[in-house]
N, C-alpha and C positions, 0 to 999 in steps of 0.2 A: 464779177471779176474787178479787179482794181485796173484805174485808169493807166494809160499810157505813162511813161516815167516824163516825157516833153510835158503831157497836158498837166502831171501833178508839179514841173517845175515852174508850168506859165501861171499856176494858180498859188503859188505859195510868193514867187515874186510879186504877184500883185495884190497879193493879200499877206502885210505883214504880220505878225506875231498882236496879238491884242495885249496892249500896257496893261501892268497892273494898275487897279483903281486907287482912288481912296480907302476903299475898304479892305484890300487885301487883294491876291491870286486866286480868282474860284477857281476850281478843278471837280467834278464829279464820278463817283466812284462806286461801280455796280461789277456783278458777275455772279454766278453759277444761276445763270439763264440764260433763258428759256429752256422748262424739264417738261416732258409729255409731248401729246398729240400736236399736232401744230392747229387743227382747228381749237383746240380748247387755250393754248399757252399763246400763241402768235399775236391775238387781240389786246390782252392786258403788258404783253412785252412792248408792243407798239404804241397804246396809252403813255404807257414809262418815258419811253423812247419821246414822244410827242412831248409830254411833261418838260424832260432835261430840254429840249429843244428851245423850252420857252425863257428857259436863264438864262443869265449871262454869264457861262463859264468858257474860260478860255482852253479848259481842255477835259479830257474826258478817260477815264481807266478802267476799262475792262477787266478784270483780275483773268479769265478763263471762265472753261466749264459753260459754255454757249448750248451747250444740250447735256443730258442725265446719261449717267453710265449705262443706261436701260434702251434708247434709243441705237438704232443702228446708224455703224460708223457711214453711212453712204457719202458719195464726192455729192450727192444734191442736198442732204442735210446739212453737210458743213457748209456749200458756197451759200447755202440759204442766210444763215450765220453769218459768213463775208457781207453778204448785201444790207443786212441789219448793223453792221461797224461804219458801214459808209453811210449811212443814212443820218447819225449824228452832225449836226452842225459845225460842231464845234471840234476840232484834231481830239483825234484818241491815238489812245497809246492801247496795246492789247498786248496781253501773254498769253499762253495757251495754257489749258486746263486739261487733268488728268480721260475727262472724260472725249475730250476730242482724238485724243488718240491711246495713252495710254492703257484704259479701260476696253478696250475695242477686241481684247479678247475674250470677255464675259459673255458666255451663253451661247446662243446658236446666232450668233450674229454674222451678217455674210461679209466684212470686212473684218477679218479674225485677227489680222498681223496687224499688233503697235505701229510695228516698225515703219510701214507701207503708209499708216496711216497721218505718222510724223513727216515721211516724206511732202507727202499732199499738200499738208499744211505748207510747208517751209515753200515747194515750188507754185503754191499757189497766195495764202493770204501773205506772203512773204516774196513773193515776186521783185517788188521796187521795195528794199528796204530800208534805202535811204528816207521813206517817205512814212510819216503815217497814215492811221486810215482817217475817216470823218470826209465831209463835204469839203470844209478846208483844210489840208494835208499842213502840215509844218516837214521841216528837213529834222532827220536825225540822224545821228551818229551811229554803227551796231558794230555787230562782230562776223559778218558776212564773209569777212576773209577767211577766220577759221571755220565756218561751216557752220554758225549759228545765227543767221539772220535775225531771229528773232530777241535777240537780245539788244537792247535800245540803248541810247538816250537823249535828253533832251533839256536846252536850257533856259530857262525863262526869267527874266532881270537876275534877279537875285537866288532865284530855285533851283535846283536840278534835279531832276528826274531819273531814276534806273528803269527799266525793265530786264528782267530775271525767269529763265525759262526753269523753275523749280515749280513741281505738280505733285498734288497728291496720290495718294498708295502707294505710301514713303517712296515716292520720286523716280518710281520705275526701277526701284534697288529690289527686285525678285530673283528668285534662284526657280522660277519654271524655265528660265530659257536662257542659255548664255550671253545669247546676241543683245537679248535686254541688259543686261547685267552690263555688258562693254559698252552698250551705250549711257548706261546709267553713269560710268564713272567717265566718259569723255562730254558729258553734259555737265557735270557736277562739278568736273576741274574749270572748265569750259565758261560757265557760269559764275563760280567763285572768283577766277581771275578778271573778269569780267568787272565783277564786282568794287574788287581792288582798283583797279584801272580807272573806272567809273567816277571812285570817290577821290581819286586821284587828282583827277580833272577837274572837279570842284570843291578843290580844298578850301578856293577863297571862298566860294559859293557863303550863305546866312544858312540856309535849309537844304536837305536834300531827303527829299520821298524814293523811299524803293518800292518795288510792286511784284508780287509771285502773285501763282494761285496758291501755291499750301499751306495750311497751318501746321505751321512744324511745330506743334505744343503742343497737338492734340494729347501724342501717346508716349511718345519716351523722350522727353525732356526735362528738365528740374528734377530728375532724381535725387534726392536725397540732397535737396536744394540746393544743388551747384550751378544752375544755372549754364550748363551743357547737355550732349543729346547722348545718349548710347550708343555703344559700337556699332549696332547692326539698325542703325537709324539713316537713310539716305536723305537724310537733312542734316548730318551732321558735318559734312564740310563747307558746306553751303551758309549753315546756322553761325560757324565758330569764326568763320573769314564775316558776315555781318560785325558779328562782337567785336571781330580787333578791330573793323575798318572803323566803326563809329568809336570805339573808346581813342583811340589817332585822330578821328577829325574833332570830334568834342561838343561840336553845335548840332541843335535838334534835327532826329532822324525820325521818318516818321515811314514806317511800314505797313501796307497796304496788301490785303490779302483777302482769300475766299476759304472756300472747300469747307468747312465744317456745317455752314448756314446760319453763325450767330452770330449777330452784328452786337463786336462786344468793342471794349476801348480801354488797353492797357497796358503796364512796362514790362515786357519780358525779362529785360534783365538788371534788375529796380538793384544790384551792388555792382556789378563790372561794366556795366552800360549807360546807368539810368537814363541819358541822354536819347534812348530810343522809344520810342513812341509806337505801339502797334495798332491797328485799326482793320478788323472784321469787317467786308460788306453783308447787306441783307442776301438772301439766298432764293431759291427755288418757291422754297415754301411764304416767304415774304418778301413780295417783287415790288420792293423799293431801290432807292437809291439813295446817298450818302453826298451834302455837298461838304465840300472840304472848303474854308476859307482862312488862307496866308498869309501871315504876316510878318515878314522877313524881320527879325533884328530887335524883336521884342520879347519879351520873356514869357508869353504865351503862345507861341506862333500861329497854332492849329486851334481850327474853332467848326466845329460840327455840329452838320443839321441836317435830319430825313427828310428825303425827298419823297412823299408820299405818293403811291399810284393810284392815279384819280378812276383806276377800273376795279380799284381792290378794295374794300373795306378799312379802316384806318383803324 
């Protein structure tokens, strides 16, 4: 469980925000893990985990997807999860992944209902959400007023940060159930204004990183290379409010995502965008991690490097 909102405000007053260096804003960048048993996945997560611990980054982003759409949804699974986001040293920022709740109705699974299992999430890893997770919390800003906790952000000298509750299996946009369906398009508005808002706030800003779980390019995007989603794409409001916001702000945007499991590094939208930058973490099958280092104001900003799991073969 996360700490008391006093003890994460005495801990963030006394522990200010760590300067960027010389060298840039480190930040590192992992998700869609831990998949499987927990005695076989738990040990090399925790190598990882130990690994980032030993940088010096001043923050940390979880994409989602903390467990495999195969595991069951249980409240002991996921708090197991919570306890693994506080164990970082360093403030993380976390979104949530398709598999913590949206998947949760795949198979004979005893936590059948999405919906139940969104709830958990939000009154539990979302409890103080002015705060993040990690040993040292930082304050953030969210949208807790309109009923999405989970949606962040955060500012660091010259950087700002989003967090974006957008998840794979096109984004909870299914026609098995209505109630999905209304939640899909009051998360989707919810999120995109969000979004707006967000870039709003740091228009002065040099950079600004967004961060989902989806890859919204897997399936129906660049048709017929226009560099838009399809109608029946529940990334498509979400995708087109990214485009306009960064072609309005103009300086490098750099998006930060999971779900597919290829840690790839490329421009989505290289004629109405180019200014955006997208970046895959490793996944399930390759339990690494990504450090990201910033550099506000120069004409390379982002400079990447695997963080290799000293339990995993390289």
């Amino acid at each position: 469980m996360r700490l008391p909102v006093l003890a994460l405000l005495i801990c963030t007053i006394m522990t200010p925000a760590v300067p960027q260096d010389a060298g840039g804003l480190r930040v590192i960048a992992l998700g869609d893990m831990p998949y499987g048993p927990p005695q076989e996945v738990y040990p090399p997560y925790e190598a990882l985990i130990g690994e980032i611990n030993k940088r010096t980054a001043q923050l940390v982003i979880h994409i989602g997807d903390t467990k495999s759409g195969g595991d069951a949804c249980t409240d002991q699974l996921l708090s197991e999860q919570l306890l693994y986001l506080q164990s970082f040293d360093a403030p993380v920022l976390y979104t949530p992944g398709d598999n913590e709740w949206t998947d949760c109705h795949r198979g004979d699974n005893p936590w059948s209902d999405p919906l139940d299992r969104l709830d958990f999430l939000r009154k539990t890893y979302f409890s103080t959400p002015e705060m993040s997770f990690g040993r040292v919390p930082v304050a953030l800003t969210h949208q807790g007023d309109a009923g999405f906790p989970e949606n962040a952000r955060y500012r660091s000298g010259r950087v700002g940060f989003i967090t974006a509750h957008v998840v794979g299996s096109n984004n909870n946009f299914e026609a098995r159930d209505l109630k999905n369906v209304e939640e899909f398009f009051a998360r989707s508005r919810a999120s995109s204004d969000w979004l707006a808002q967000s870039f709003e706030a740091f228009d002065e800003l040099d950079v600004v990183i967004v961060a989902i779980h989806a890859d919204m390019f897997e399936f129906d995007f660049n048709e017929f290379g226009r560099e838009r989603w399809l109608r029946h794409s529940g990334f498509r409001e979400f995708g087109n409010t990214l485009k306009d916001v960064a072609q309005s702000y103009g300086k490098p945007v750099l998006l930060v995502f999971g779900d597919s499991h290829r840690h790839v590094i490329f421009r989505p939208f290289p004629n109405d965008a180019p200014n955006v930058l997208a970046m895959e973490v490793y996944g399930a099958r390759d339990m690494h991690a990504v450090e990201i280092v910033i550099s506000p104001g120069t004409t390379e900003p982002f400079k990447f490097d695997t963080i290799w799991n000293p339990a995993l073969p390289q």
